[in-house]
One Martini backbone bead per residue (centre of mass of N, CA, C, O) as a GRO file, in nm:
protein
  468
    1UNK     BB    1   0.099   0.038   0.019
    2UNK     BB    2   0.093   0.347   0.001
    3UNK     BB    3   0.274   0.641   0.134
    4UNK     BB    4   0.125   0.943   0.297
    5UNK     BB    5   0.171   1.268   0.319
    6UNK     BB    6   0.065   1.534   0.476
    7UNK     BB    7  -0.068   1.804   0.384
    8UNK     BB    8  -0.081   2.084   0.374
    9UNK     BB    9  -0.270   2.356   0.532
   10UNK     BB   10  -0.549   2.431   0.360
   11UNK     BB   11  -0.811   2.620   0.424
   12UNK     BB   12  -0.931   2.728   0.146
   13UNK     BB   13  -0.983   2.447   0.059
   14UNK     BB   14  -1.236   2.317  -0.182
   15UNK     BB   15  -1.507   2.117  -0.292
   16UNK     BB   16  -1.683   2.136  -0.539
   17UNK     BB   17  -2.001   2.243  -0.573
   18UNK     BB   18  -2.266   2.178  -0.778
   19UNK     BB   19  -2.627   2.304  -0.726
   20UNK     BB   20  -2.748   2.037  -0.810
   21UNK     BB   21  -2.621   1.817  -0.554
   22UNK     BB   22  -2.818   2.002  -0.319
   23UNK     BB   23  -3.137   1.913  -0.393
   24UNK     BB   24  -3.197   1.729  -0.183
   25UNK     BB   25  -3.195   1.869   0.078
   26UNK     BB   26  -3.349   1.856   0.331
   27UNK     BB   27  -3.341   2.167   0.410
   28UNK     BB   28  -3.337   2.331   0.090
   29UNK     BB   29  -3.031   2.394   0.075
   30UNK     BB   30  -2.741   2.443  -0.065
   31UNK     BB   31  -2.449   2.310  -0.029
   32UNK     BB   32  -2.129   2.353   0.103
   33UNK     BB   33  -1.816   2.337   0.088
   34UNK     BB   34  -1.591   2.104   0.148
   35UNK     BB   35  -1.295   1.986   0.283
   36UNK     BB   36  -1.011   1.833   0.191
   37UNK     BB   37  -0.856   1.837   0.473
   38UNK     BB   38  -1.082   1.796   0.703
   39UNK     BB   39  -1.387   1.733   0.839
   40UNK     BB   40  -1.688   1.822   0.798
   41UNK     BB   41  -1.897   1.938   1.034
   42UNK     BB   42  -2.123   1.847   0.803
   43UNK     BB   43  -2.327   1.676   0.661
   44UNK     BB   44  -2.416   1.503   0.359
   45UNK     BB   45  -2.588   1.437   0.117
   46UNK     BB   46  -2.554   1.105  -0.049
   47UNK     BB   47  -2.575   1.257  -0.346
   48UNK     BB   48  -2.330   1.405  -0.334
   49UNK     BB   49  -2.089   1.259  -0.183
   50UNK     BB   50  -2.075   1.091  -0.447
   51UNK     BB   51  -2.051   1.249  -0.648
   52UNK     BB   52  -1.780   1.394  -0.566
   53UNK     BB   53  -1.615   1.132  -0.593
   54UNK     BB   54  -1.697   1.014  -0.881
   55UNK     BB   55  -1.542   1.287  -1.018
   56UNK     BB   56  -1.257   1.211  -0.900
   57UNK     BB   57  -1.212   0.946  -1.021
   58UNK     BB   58  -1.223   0.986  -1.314
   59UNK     BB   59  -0.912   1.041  -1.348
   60UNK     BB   60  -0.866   0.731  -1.347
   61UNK     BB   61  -0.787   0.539  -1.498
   62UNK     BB   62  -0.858   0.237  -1.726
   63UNK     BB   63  -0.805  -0.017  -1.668
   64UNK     BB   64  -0.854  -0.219  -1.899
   65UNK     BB   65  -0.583  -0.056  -2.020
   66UNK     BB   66  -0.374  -0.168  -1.747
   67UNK     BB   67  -0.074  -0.315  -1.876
   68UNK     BB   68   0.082  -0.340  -1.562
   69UNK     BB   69  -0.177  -0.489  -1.407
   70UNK     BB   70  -0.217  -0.824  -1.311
   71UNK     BB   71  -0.510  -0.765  -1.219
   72UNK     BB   72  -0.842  -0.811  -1.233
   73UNK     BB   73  -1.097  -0.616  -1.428
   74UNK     BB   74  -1.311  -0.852  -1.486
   75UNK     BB   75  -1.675  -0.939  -1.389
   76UNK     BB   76  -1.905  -1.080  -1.371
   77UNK     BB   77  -2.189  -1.000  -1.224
   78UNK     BB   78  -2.259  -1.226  -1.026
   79UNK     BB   79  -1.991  -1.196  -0.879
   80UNK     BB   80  -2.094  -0.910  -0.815
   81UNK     BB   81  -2.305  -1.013  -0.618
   82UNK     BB   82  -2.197  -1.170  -0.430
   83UNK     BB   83  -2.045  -0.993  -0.320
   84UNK     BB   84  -2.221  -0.765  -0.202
   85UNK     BB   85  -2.337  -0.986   0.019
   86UNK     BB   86  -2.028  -1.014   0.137
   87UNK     BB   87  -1.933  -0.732   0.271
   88UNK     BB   88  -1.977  -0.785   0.543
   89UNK     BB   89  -1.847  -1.028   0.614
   90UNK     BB   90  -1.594  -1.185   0.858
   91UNK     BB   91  -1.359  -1.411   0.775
   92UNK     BB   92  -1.285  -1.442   1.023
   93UNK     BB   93  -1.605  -1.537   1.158
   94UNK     BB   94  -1.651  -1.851   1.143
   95UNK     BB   95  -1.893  -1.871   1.350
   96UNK     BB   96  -2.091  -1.681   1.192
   97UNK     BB   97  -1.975  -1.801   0.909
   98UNK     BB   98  -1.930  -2.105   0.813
   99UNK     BB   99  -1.989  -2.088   0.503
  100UNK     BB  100  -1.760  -1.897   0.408
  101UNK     BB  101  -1.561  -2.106   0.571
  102UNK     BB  102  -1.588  -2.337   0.384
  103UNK     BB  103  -1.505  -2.192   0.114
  104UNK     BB  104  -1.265  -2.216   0.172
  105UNK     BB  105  -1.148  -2.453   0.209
  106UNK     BB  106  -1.234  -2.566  -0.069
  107UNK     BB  107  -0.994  -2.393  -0.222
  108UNK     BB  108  -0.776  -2.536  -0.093
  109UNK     BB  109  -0.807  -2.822  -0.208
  110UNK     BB  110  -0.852  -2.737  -0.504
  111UNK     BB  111  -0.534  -2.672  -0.499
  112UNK     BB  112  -0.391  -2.899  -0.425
  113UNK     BB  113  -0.500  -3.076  -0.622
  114UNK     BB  114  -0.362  -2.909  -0.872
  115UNK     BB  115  -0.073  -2.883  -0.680
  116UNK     BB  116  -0.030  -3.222  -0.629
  117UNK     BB  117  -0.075  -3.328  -0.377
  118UNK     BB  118   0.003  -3.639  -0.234
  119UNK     BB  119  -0.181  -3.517   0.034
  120UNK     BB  120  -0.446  -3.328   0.050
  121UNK     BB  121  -0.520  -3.387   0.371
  122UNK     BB  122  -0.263  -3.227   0.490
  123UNK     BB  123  -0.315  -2.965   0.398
  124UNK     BB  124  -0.217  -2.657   0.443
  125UNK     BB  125  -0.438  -2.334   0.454
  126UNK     BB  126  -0.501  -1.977   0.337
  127UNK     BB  127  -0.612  -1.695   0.301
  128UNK     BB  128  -0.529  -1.361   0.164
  129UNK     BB  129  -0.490  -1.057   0.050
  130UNK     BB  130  -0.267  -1.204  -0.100
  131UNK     BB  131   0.056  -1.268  -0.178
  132UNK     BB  132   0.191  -1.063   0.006
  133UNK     BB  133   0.087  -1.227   0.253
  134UNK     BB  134   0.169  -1.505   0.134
  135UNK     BB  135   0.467  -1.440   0.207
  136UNK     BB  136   0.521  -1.388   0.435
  137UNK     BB  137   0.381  -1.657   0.567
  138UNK     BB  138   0.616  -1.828   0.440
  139UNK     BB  139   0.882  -1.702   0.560
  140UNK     BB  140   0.814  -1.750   0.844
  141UNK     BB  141   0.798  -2.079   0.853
  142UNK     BB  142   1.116  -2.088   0.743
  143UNK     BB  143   1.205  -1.928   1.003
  144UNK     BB  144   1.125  -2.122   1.189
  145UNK     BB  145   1.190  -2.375   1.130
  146UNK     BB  146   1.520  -2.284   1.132
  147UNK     BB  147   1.511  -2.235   1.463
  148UNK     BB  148   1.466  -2.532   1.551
  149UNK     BB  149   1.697  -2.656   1.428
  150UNK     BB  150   1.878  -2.380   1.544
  151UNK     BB  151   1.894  -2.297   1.845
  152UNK     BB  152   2.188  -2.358   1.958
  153UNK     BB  153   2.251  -2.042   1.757
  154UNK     BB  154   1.965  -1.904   1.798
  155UNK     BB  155   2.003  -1.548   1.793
  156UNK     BB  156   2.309  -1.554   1.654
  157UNK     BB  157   2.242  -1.617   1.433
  158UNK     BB  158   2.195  -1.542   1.053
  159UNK     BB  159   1.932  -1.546   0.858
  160UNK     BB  160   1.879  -1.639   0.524
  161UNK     BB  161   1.746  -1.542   0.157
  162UNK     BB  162   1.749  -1.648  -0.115
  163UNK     BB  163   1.705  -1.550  -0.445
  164UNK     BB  164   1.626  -1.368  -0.689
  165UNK     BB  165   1.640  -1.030  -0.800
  166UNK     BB  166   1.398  -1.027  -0.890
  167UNK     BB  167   1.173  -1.004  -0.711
  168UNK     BB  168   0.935  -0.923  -0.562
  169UNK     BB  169   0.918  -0.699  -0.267
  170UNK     BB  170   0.795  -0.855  -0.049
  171UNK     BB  171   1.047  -0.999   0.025
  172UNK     BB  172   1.203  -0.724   0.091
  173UNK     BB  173   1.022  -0.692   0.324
  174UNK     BB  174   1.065  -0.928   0.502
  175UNK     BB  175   1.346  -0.898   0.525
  176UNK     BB  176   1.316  -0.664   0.700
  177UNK     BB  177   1.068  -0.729   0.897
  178UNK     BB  178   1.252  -1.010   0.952
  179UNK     BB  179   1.546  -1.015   0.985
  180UNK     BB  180   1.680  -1.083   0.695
  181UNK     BB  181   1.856  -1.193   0.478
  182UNK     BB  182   1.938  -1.102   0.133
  183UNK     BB  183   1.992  -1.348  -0.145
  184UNK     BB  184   2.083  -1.232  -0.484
  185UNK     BB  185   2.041  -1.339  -0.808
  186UNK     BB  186   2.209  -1.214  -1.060
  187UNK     BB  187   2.177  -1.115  -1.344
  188UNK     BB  188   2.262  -1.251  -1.660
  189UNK     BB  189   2.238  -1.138  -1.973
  190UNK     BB  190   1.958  -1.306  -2.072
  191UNK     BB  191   1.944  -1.374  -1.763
  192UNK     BB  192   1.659  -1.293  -1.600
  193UNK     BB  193   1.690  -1.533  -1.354
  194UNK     BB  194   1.734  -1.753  -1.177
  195UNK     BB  195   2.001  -1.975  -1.071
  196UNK     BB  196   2.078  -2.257  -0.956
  197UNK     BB  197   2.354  -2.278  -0.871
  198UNK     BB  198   2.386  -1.951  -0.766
  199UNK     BB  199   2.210  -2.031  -0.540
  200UNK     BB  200   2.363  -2.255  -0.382
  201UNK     BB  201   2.607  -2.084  -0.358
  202UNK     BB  202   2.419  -1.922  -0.127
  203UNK     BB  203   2.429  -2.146   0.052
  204UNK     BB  204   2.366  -2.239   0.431
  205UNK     BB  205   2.314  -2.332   0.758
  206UNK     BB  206   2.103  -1.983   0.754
  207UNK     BB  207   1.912  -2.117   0.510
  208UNK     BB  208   1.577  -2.132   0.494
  209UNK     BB  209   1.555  -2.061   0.193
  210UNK     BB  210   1.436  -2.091  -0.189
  211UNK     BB  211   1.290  -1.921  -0.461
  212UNK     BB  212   1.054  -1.951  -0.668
  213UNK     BB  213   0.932  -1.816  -0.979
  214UNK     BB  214   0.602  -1.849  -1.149
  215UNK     BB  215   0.660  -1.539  -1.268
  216UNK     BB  216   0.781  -1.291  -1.382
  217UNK     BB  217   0.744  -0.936  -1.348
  218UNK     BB  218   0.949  -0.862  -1.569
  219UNK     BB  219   0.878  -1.106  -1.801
  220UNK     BB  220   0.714  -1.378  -1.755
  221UNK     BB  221   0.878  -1.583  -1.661
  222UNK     BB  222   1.001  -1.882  -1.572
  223UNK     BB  223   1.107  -2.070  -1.307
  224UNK     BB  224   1.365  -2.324  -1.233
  225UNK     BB  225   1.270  -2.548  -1.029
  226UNK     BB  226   1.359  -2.812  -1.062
  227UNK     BB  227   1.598  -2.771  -1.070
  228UNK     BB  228   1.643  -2.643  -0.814
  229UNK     BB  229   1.603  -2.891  -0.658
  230UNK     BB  230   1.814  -3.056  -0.714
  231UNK     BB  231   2.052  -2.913  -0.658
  232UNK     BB  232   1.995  -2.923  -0.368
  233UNK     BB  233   1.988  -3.172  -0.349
  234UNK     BB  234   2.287  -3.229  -0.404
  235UNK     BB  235   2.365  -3.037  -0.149
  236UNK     BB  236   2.263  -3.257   0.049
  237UNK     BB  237   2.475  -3.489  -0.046
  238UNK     BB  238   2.737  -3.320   0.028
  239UNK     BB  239   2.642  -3.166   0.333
  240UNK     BB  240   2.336  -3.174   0.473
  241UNK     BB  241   2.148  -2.982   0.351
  242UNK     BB  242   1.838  -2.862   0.405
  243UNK     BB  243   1.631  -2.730   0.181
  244UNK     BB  244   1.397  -2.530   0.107
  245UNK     BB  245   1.107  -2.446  -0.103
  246UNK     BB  246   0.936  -2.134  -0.227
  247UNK     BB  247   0.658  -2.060  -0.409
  248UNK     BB  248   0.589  -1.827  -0.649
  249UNK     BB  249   0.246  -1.832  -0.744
  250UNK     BB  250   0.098  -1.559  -0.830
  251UNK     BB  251   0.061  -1.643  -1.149
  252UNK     BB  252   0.152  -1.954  -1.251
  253UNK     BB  253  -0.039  -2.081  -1.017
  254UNK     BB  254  -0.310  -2.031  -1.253
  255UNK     BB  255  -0.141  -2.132  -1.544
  256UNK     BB  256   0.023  -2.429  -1.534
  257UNK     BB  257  -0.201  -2.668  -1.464
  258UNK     BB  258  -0.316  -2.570  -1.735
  259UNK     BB  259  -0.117  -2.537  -1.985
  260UNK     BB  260   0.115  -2.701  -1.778
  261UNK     BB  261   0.132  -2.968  -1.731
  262UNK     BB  262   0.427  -3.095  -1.723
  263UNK     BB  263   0.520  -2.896  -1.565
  264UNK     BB  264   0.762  -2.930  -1.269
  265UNK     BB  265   0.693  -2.718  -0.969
  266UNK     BB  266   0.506  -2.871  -0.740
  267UNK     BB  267   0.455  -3.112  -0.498
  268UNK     BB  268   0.598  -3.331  -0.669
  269UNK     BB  269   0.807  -3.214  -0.524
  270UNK     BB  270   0.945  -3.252  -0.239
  271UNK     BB  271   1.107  -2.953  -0.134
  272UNK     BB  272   0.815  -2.826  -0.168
  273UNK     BB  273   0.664  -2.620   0.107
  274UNK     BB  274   0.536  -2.415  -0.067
  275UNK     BB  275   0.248  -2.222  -0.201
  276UNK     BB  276   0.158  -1.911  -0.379
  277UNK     BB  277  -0.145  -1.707  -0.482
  278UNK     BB  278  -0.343  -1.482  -0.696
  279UNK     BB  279  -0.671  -1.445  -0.722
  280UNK     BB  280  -0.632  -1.157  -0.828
  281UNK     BB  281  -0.530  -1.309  -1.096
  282UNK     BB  282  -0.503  -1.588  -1.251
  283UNK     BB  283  -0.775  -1.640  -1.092
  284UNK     BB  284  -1.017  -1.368  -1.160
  285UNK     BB  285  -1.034  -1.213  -0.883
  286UNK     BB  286  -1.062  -0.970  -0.751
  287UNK     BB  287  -0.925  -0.765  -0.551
  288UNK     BB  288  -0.823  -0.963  -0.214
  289UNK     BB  289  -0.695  -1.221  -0.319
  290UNK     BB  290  -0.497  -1.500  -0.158
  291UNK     BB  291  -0.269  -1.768  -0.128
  292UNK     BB  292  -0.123  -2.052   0.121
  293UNK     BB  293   0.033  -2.340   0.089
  294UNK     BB  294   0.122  -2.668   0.280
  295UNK     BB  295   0.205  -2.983   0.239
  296UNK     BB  296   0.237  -2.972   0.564
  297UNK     BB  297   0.252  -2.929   0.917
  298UNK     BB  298   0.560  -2.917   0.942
  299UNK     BB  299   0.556  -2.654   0.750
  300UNK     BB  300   0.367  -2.515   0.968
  301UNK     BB  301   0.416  -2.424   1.266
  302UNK     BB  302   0.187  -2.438   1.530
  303UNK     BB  303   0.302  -2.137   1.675
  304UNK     BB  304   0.174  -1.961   1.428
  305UNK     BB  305  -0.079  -2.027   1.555
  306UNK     BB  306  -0.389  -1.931   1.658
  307UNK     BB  307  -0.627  -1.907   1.910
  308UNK     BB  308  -0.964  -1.801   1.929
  309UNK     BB  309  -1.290  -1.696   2.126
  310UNK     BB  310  -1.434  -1.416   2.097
  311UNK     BB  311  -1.617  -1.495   1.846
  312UNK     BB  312  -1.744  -1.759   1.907
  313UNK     BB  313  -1.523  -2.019   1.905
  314UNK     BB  314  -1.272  -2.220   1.766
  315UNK     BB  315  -1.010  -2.021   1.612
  316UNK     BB  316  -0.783  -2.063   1.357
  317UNK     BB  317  -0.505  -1.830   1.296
  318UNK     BB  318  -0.273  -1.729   1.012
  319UNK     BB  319  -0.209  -1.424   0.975
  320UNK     BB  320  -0.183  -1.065   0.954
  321UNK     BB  321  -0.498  -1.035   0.900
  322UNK     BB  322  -0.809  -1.007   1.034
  323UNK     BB  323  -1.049  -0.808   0.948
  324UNK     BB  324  -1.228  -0.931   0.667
  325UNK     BB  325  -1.368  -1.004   0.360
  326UNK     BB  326  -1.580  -1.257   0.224
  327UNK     BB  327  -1.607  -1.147  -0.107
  328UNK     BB  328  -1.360  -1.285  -0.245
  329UNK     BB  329  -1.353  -1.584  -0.156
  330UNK     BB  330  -1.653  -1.609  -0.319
  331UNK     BB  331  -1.536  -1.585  -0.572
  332UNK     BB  332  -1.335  -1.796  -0.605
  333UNK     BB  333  -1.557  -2.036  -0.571
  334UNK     BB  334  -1.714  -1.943  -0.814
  335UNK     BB  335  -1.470  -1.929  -1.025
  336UNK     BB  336  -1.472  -2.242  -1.007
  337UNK     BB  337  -1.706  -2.350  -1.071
  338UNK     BB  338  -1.777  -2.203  -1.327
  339UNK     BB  339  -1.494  -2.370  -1.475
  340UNK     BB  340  -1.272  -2.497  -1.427
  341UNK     BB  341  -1.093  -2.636  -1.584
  342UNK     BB  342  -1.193  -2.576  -1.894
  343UNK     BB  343  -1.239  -2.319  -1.844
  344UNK     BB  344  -0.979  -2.191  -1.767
  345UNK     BB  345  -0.830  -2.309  -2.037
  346UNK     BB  346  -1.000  -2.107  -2.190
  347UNK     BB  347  -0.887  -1.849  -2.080
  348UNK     BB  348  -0.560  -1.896  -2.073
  349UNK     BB  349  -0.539  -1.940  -2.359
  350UNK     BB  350  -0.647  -1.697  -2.486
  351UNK     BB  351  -0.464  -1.505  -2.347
  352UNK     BB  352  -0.171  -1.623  -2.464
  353UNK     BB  353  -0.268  -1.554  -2.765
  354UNK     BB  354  -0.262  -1.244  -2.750
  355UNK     BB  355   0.014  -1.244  -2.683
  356UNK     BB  356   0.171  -1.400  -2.923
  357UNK     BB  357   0.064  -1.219  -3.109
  358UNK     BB  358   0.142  -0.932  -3.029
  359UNK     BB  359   0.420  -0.968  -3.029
  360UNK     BB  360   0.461  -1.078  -3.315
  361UNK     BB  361   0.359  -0.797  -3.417
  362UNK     BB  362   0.564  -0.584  -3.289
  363UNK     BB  363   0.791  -0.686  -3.394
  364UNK     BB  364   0.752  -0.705  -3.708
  365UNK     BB  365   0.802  -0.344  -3.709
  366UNK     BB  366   1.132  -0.318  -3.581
  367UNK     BB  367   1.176  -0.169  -3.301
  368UNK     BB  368   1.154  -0.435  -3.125
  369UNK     BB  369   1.289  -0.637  -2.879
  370UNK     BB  370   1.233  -0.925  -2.768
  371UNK     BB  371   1.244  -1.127  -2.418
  372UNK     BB  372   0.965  -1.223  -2.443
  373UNK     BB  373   0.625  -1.422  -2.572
  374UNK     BB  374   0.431  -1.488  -2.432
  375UNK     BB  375   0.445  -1.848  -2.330
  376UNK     BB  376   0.385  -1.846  -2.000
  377UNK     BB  377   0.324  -1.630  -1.943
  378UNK     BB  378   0.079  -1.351  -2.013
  379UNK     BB  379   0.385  -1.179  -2.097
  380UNK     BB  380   0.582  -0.895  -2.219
  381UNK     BB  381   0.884  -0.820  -2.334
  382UNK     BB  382   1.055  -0.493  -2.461
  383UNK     BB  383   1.282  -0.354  -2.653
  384UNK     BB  384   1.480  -0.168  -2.828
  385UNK     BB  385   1.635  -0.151  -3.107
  386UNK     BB  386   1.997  -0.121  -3.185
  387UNK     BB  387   1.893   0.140  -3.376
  388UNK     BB  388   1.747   0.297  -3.196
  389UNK     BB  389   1.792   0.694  -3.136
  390UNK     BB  390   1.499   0.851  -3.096
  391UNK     BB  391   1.421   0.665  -2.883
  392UNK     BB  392   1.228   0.524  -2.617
  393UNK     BB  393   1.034   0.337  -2.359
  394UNK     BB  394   0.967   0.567  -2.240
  395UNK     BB  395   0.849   0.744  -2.504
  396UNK     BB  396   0.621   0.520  -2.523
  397UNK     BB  397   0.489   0.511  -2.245
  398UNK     BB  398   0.375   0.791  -2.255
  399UNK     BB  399   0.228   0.805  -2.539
  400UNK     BB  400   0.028   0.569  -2.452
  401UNK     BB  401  -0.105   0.763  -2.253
  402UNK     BB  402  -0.264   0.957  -2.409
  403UNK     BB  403  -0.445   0.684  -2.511
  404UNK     BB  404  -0.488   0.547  -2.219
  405UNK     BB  405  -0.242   0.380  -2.191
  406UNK     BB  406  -0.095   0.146  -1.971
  407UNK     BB  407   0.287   0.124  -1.981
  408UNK     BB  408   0.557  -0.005  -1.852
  409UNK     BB  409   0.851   0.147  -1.766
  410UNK     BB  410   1.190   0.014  -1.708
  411UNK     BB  411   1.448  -0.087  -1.523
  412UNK     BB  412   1.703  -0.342  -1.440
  413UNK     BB  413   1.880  -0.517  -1.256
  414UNK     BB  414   2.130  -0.645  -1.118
  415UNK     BB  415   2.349  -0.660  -1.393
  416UNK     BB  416   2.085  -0.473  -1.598
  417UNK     BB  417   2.063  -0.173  -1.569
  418UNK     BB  418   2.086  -0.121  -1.927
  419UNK     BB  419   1.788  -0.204  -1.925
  420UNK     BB  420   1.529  -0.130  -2.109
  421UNK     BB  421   1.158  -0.164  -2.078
  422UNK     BB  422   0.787  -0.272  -2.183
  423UNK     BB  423   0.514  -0.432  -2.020
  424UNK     BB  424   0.253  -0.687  -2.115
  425UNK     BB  425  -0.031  -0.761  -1.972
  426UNK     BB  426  -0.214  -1.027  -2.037
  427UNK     BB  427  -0.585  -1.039  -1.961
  428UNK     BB  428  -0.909  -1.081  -1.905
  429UNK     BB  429  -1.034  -0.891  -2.132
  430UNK     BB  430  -0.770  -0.900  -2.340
  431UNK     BB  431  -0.836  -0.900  -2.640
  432UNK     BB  432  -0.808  -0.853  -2.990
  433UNK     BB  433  -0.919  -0.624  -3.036
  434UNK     BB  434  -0.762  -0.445  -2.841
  435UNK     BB  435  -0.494  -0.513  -2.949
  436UNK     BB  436  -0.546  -0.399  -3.179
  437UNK     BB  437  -0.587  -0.093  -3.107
  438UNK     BB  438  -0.300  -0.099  -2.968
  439UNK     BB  439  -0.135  -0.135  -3.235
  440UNK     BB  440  -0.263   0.114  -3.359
  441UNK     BB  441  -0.137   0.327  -3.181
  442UNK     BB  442   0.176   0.245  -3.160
  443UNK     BB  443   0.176   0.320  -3.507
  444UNK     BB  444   0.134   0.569  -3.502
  445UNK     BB  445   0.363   0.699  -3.358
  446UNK     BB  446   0.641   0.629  -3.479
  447UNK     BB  447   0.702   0.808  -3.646
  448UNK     BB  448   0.724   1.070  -3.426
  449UNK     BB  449   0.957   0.906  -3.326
  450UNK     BB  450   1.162   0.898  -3.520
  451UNK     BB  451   1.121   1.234  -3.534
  452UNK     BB  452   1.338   1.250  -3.338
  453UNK     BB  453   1.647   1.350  -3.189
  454UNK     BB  454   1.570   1.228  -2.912
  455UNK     BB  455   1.511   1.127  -2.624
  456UNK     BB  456   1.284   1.309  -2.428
  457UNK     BB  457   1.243   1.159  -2.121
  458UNK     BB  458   1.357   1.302  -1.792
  459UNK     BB  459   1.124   1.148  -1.611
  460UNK     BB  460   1.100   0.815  -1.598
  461UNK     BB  461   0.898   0.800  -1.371
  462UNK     BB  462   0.684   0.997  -1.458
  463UNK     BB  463   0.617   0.832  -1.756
  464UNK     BB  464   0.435   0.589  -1.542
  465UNK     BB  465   0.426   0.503  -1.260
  466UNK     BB  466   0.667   0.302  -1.198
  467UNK     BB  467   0.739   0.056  -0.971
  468UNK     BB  468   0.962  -0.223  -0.852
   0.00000   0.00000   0.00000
């Protein structure tokens, strides 16, 4: 969640009232306007308080057109008449609320069967606000765990996690938030995230586990997690040390199941201890809902779980988050139901054909070197071409937001800070018709961009609003 600091205040600023919104005034007479930073005095008609909100509102890009945003931006109606019935209960409140308590377990059990458990009814799970807080709580477990087998060093040694530095923030916050070292694998030539063996290398009697990610949010690609297993067995057999993995399938986790049925990511592999995913991305349910799974009780130290009894009933809980609505969770229940495996992969299947579809017209134009063609998440990168030098991807990434696209342009992390990219999200709901007329927009520029002297865009943050 961003960040904001209080402005100055300004006394005389206020929120300008248009005199038809005051019709309603019960008292007769027209509403003052109410000031913007500070609670007004009076309550407004709620038909005022409304238009004046939704008139600030319209200034807000159109989802729909928000080729940077991962999360799912159109549902059924019917998906949404559920969520309104559902945004009043407290998804804590299991005791109250049982089934809608009933439908998270459902959600838990086919996942596990989705990501292949062994033995589905062994698997520990629960719903949480997202990825974000889903991989939290799973690397919470990776360093409780690592604490309990070294107890006679910890808190005297530092508990350390591998990963890509391709990883998701969120990482980076746990790693801050529960004073973890983070053990970086940078890019190197052509490849955007982990290696296998580099990530080995990085490892020690301190390391809690090791992430692998299905689905990088820099270009799209699936991380080698099989082979990162393999990698891993094989330190296990020269040193005895044994290191978990834990997958990020923040996005991949919802596409290759469908799509990549033989790719070997998931409880398969006997190392992998646990599993993230976001509902609110290609699982299809607005923004508010992720996944956590782990394989096995033994995978979540019993001491992370909570039992309260004050809202009635005895309930375990394990999140950051305690109150929140139950109408994500049923949403993602509902669209199961509603596809199922076969309804999934034709939506997953079309989301990627309009991807490999757009990238393979894009290169065509001649401007622009593709890293990655959305064939394995529907997702891809492209940067400009080795002779283009009268712009760059942020004056691309600029020139498409006045026609309403929002694509990110951003730089790649360490060692391959000189790499400028545009990344292109394809999403349930991003038809062909639409990358069609993306595509018309995109070349209509290009002309006034060749006629350019040299790239133009001298704040490369404020072209985008984008940061990795």
């Amino acid at each position: 969640m961003a960040l904001h600091q209080v402005p100055e205040r300004d006394e005389t600023r206020t929120v300008s009232v248009n005199p038809f919104f005051g019709a309603a005034d019960p008292v007769g007479g027209m509403t003052e306007a109410p000031p913007t930073h500070r609670l007004p005095d009076a309550p407004l008609p709620p038909a005022t308080a409304y238009q004046l909100v939704h008139d600030e509102l319209m200034l807000d890009g159109n989802s729909r057109l928000n080729l940077a945003t991962f999360v799912t931006t159109w549902m059924e109606p019917q998906a949404g008449v559920l969520m309104a019935e559902c945004r009043d209960k407290n998804m804590i409140d299991k005791d109250e609320y049982p089934r809608t308590a009933e439908l998270e377990r459902r959600c838990v059990a086919m996942l596990a069967d989705l990501w292949n458990a062994p033995d589905p009814s062994a698997v520990v799970g629960c719903s949480t606000t997202g990825s974000s807080e889903a991989c939290m709580l799973a690397g919470m477990a990776l360093k409780r765990r690592w604490a309990k087998r070294n107890a006679d060093r910890y808190p005297g040694a530092r508990p350390n996690l591998v990963m890509g530095i391709n990883v998701q923030v969120c990482w980076e916050k746990f790693c801050a938030f529960w004073e973890v070292e983070a053990r970086l694998v940078p890019m190197e030539g052509e490849r955007f995230h982990i290696d296998p063996q580099a990530a080995v290398e990085l490892c020690d009697e301190n390391t809690i586990g090791v992430v692998g990610i299905l689905g990088s949010t820099f270009d799209g690609s699936y991380e080698p997690v099989a082979e990162l297993c393999a990698a891993l067995d094989a330190l296990q057999e020269r040193t005895g040390l044994d290191i978990p993995v834990h997958v990020d399938g923040a996005s991949g986790g919802m596409v290759a199941p469908f799509l990549d049925e033989d790719l070997v990511w998931d409880f398969r592999l006997p190392r992998v201890a646990s599993i993230n995913s976001s509902g609110h991305k290609y699982g299809l349910v607005y923004p508010g809902v992720g996944w956590a799974l782990w394989r096995d009780q033994e995978a979540l130290p019993e001491e992370l779980v909570f039992r309260v009894n004050y809202l009635g009933g005895e309930m375990p809980t394990f999140a950051l988050n305690f109150s929140r609505p139950g109408a994500q969770v049923v949403a993602q229940y509902y669209t199961f139901l509603r596809l199922g495996r076969e309804g999934y992969r034709a939506v997953q299947r079309s989301t990627r054909e309009v991807a490999t579809s757009l990238a393979s017209r894009i290169e065509a134009l001649g401007d622009f070197r593709l890293l990655t063609r959305g064939d394995q998440l529907p997702v891809f990168a492209l940067t400009t071409a080795d002779d283009v030098t009268s712009y760059d991807v942020f004056d691309v990434s600029r020139r498409l937001r006045e026609g309403g696209w929002l694509v990110p342009a951003y730089t790649f992390p360490a060692h391959r800070e000189d790499l400028s990219v545009l990344r292109i999200v394809c999403r349930n709901g991003f038809s062909h018709d639409l990358a069609d007329l993306f595509l018309d927009d995109l070349t209509r520029l290009l002309p006034e961009l060749r006629r350019q002297p040299r790239p133009l865009t001298r704040d490369k943050g404020a072209a985008t609003g984008f940061h990795h």
